[in-house]
FIKOLNU-657945 format. One record per residue (C-alpha): residue in one letter; x, y, z. Coordinates in steps of 0.001 Angstrom, whole numbers, plus 500000, padded with zeros to 6 digits. Each point is the difference from the previous one (the first is absolute). Example, Ala and Ser with C-alpha at 12.3 -4.5 7.8 and 13.67 -1.06 7.14 Angstrom:
BEGIN
A512300495500507800/S501370503440499340/
END
This chain:
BEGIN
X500000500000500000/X501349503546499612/X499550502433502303/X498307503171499519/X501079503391498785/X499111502117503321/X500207504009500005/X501776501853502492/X500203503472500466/X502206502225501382/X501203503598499764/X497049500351497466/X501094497357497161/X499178497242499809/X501969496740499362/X498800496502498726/X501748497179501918/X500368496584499875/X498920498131503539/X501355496525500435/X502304500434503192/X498409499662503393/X501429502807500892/X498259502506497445/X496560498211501099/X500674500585503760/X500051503603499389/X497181500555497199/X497721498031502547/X501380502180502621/X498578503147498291/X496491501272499789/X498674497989496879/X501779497243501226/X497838500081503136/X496694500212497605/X500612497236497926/X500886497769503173/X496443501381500927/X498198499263497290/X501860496703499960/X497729499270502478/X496879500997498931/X498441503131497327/X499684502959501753/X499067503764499249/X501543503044499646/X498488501078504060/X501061496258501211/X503505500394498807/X500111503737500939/X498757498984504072/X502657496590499770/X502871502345499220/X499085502880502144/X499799501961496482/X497914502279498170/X497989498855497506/X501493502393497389/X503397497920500375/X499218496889500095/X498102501196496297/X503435501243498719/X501874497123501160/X497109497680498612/X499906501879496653/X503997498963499905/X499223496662501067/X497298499580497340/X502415501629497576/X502399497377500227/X497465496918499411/X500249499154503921/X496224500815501146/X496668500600498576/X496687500884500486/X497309497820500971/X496092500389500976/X498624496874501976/X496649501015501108/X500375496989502647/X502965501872501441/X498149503495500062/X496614498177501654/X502649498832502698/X501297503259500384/X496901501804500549/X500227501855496241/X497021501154498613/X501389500521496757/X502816498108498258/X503423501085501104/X503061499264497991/X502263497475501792/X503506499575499307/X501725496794499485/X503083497826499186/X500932498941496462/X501856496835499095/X502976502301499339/X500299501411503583/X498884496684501770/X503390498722497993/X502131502607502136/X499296498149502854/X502544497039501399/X499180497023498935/X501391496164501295/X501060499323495927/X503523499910500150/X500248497819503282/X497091497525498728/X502371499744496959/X502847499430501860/X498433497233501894/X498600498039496880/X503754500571498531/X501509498351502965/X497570497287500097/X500105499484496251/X503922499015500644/X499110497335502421/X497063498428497629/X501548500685497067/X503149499206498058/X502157503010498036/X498635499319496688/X496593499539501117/X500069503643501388/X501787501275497180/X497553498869497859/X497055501029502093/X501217503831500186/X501077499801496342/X496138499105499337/X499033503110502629/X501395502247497899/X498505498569496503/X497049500610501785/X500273503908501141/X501264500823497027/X496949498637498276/X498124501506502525/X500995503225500379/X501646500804496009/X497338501335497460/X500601496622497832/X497395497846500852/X500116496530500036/X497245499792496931/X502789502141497825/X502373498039500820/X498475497190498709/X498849501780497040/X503547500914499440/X501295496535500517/X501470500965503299/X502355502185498410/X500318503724501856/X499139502984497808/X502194502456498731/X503541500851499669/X502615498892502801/X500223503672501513/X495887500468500270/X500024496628501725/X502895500914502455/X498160503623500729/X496195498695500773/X501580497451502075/X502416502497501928/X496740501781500649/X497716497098501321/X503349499009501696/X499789504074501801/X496479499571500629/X500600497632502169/X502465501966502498/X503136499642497922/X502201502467498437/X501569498977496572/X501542501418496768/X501336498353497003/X503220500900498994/X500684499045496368/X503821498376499225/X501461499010496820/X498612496217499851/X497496500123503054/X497977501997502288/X500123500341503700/X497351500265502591/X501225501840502583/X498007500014503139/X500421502350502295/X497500499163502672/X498948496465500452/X496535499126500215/X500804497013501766/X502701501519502439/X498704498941503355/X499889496424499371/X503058499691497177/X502903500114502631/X498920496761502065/X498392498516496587/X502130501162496787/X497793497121497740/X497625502816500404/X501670501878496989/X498579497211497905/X496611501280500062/X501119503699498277/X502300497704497709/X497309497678498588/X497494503027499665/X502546501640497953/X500591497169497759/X496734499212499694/X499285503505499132/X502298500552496962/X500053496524498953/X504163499327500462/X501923498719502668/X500819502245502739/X503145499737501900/X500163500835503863/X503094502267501605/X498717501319503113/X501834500848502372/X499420499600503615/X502642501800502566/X498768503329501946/X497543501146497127/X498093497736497721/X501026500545496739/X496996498656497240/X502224498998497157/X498761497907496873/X502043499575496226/X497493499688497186/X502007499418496363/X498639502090496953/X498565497609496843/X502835500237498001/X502852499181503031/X497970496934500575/X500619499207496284/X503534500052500073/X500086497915502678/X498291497160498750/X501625500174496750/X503421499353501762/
END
């Protein structure tokens, strides 16, 4: 999953930034829209119930909903249920959670993965897992790449377009899902540099893990991909695709 683009403001600007360290979420949560969403977490509330939670007036909690809403983290919602509860004699709008601000929150992900990985290892034999994460990353990339599974088939499996298309759309699913990648183009190949790994919690104690981005880039462009991370202090993302006509040479040697 990526994480969102969240806007924070200061001295007047405001600057779009990236928040997948704890540390950033501590102190967004920490602030005052923070506190709302972890409110409306909870339940939908209204501009006056947010307002008397915070010990705030109702005109800021508006702006800092308006910046919320802004940003594709709450919206507005009328559940005449809610109002009857409440004592409303008309409908009132209620704010509440989308799927993209419920995704802020921490979730158990990375150490329910870590488990299954460890007991994977006992259960299962080197190959076996290989294989198995190989075939999870066939199956995001089908997922999550705008080349269905029906055009595929139409196509004879074959990926469309030219090598460097292929390697950009799948860079960019690869970046929607919390990675940071470029190509960088060399005489007889291209590199996929990544930057930020998508898998970097869980890569250190379980490197196979880089087979999943491998086999989603190979099954992407349609070649075989080959794997060079490297794993010391930072995780360094690094895969070797060979252009068409480098792959030619070879085989004719």
């Amino acid at each position: 999953m990526a994480y969102p683009l969240l806007v924070v403001e200061g001295n007047g600007t405001r600057e779009l930034e990236l928040m997948p360290t704890e540390h950033l979420l501590k102190r967004f949560f920490a602030g005052t829209r923070g506190r709302i969403l972890t409110l409306l977490r909870r339940e939908s509330r209204t501009v006056d119930e947010l307002a008397q939670a915070l010990e705030l007036t109702g005109n800021a909690i508006r702006v800092q909903l308006t910046a919320l809403e802004r940003d594709g983290l709450v919206q507005q919602d009328v559940q005449q249920e809610q109002n009857e509860r409440r004592g409303v004699g008309k409908p009132a709008y209620l704010y509440k959670l989308t799927q993209r601000a419920e995704d802020l929150f921490p979730k158990a992900y990375d150490r329910v993965l870590s488990h299954l990985l460890n007991l994977l290892a006992v259960r299962m034999n080197s190959e076996e897992i290989e294989e198995l994460l190989r075939a999870i990353g066939r199956r995001m990339i089908s997922e999550e790449g705008p080349i269905s599974g029906q055009e595929r088939e139409r196509n004879a499996g074959a990926p469309t377009g030219d090598m460097r298309a292929r390697l950009t759309t799948a860079v960019r699913v690869l970046n929607q899902l919390g990675g940071l990648m470029e190509i960088e183009e060399h005489e007889g190949s291209y590199s996929i540099c990544g930057y930020s790994c998508p898998l970097a919690p869980l890569v250190v104690e379980h490197p196979n893990l880089c087979k999943v981005t491998q086999s989603m880039l190979a099954d992407f462009v349609g070649v075989s991909v080959d794997k060079r991370c490297e794993r010391s202090e930072s995780l360094w993302c690094w895969f070797e695709v060979p252009k068409p006509e480098a792959r030619g040479q070879q085989a004719s040697i």
